[in-house]
N, C-alpha and C positions, 0 to 999 in steps of 0.2 A: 552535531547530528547531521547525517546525510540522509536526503531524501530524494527517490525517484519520483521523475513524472515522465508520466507515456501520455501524450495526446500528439495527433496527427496535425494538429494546430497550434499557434502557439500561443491561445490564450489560456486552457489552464493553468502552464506554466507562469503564465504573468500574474494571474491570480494567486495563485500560491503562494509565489514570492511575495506578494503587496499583503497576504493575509498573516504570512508568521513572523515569528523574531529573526531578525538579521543574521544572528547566528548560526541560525539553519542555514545549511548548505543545501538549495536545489538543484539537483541535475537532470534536464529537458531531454526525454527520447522522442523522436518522431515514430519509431517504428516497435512492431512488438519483437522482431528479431535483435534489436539494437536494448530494448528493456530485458529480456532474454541475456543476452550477453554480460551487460551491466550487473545482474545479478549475479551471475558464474563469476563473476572475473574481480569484479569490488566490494568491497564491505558497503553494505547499503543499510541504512535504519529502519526506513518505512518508503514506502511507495502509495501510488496516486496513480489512478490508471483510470481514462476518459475510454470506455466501450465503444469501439468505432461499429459501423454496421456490417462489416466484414464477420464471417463467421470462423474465428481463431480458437484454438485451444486454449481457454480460461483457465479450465481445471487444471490443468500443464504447469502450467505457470503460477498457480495459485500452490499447487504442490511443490514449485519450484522453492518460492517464496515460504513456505513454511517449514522447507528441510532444512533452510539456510539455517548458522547457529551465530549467533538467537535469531529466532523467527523473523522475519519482517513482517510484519503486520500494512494491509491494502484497503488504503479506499478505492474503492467502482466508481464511478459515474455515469452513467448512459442515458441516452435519448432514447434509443433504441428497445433497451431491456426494462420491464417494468421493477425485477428485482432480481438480485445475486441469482437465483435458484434459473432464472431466465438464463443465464450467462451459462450456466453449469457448472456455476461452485455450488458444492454442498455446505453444512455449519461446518462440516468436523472437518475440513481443509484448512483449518487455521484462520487468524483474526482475519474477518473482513467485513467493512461495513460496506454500505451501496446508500447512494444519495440518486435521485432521479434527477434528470439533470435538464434545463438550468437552474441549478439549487439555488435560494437565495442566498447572498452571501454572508448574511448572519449562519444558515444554516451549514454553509461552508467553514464558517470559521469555527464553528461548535464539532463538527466532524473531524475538522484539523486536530483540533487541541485535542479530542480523543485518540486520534493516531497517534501523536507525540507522546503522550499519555501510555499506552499500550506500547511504545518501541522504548520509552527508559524503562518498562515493568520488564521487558524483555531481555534490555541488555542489564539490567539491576545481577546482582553474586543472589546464586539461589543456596539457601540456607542449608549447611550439609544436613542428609538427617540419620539423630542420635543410631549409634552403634548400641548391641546387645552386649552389655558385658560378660564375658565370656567365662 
């Protein structure tokens, strides 16, 4: 499983890595044009995306992220934004939790496991459904 991380620092990233299974493959963007790209251009699973105080296209990118096939599914973090809805995602933009941040990191790791969760429901074979016989 590949997962992005957008923070403008480089400790979400360290946490990430120290909070999931080795098997997971994280890969660290500093910028949101560089998380931008990585989604066009890679197969990505799930992303992690730290809200800097800059005011960037969310919704963009959150629609980015959900037209991919299958979906990536996004945790938020911010200091800044008290919730998603602050950021300018709506619900119906596809999976996204938000953790106010600094999350404790029980609470980060309980958030993790739900993304991971929600990216194999994503990339799981969706059941054909039954034909009408004709």
């Amino acid at each position: 499983m590949r997962l992005l991380v957008l923070d403008q620092s480089r400790i979400l990233p360290w946490l990430v890595r120290h909070e999931l299974p080795s098997e997971v493959e994280v890969e660290a963007v500093f910028s949101f044009e560089e998380a931008e790209r990585a989604l066009r251009e890679e197969p990505l699973d799930a992303a992690v995306v730290s809200l800097p105080p800059a005011h960037l296209p969310w919704h963009s990118f959150q629609h980015l992220c959900a037209s991919r096939q299958p979906p990536v599914p996004v945790l938020y973090e911010s200091c800044v934004f008290g919730c998603a809805c602050e950021a300018g995602l709506e619900p119906g933009d596809g999976y996204v939790e938000f953790l106010p941040k600094p999350a404790p990191r029980a609470e980060l790791r309980a958030a993790l496991a739900r993304l991971l969760a929600e990216a194999d429901r994503a990339r799981a074979p969706q059941p054909l459904a039954p034909t009408a016989p004709a």
